[in-house]
N, C-alpha and C positions, 0 to 999 in steps of 0.2 A: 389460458395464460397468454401475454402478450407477448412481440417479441421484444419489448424492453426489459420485462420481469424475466424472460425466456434466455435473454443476452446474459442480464444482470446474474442471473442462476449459473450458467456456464463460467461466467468468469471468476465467480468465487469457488468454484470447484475448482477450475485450472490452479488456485492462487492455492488451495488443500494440497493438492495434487503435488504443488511444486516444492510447497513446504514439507513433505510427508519426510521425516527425520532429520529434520532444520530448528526443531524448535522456534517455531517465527520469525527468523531471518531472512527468508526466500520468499517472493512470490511471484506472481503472473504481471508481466509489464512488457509492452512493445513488442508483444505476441511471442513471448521466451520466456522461461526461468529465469530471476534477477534477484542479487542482494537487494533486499530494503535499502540496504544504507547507500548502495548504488542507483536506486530510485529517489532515494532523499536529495543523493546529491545532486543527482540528472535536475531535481528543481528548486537548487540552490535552497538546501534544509539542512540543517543537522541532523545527524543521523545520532538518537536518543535508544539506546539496546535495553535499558534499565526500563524504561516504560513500553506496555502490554497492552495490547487494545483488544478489552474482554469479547467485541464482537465476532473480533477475525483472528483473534491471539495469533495476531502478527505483532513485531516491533514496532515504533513508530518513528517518525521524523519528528521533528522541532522548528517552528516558527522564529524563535527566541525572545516568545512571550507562552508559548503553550506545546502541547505535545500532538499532532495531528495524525489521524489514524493514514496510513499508508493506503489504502484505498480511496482516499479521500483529494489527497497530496493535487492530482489534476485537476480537479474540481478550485478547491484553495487556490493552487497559482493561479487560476483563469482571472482569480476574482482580485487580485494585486498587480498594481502597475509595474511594471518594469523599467 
C-alpha cells in the first residue's frame, strides 16, 4: 500500500471515528472532530443536512448549483477562484 492510499485510509477512519453517533454530521477536519456544516462553512458552502453522500454517509455542502460530498469540499475550493 502507498502512503497516499495509507494517508487516504487513516483519514476516512478518523472522519468514522468522529462521526460514531452523529449520524453524518461530524467528521475529520484540521486534524479534530468538526461539524460538516462548520466545514461547509469554513469554505464558504452551504451546509445541505437533507443530502447524504452514499460513499461516506456523511452530510454534504452545497455549491449553489450541486451538493458536494464533504471530503471532497478542499479539493473543490482549490479549483474556484476566489
Amino acid at each position: 500500500m502507498t502512503d497516499f492510499f495509507r494517508s487516504l485510509s487513516y483519514k476516512v477512519e478518523l472522519a468514522r471515528a468522529c462521526d460514531e453517533g452523529h449520524n453524518g454530521t461530524v467528521s475529520y477536519f484540521d486534524n479534530r472532530c468538526a461539524a460538516v456544516e462548520e466545514i461547509c462553512h469554513h469554505f464558504n458552502l452551504t451546509y445541505a443536512p437533507d443530502s447524504m453522500d452514499p460513499d461516506t454517509n456523511l452530510t454534504q455542502c452545497n455549491n449553489g448549483t450541486h451538493d458536494v460530498p464533504v471530503d471532497m469540499v478542499r479539493e473543490w475550493n482549490a479549483t474556484v477562484d476566489v
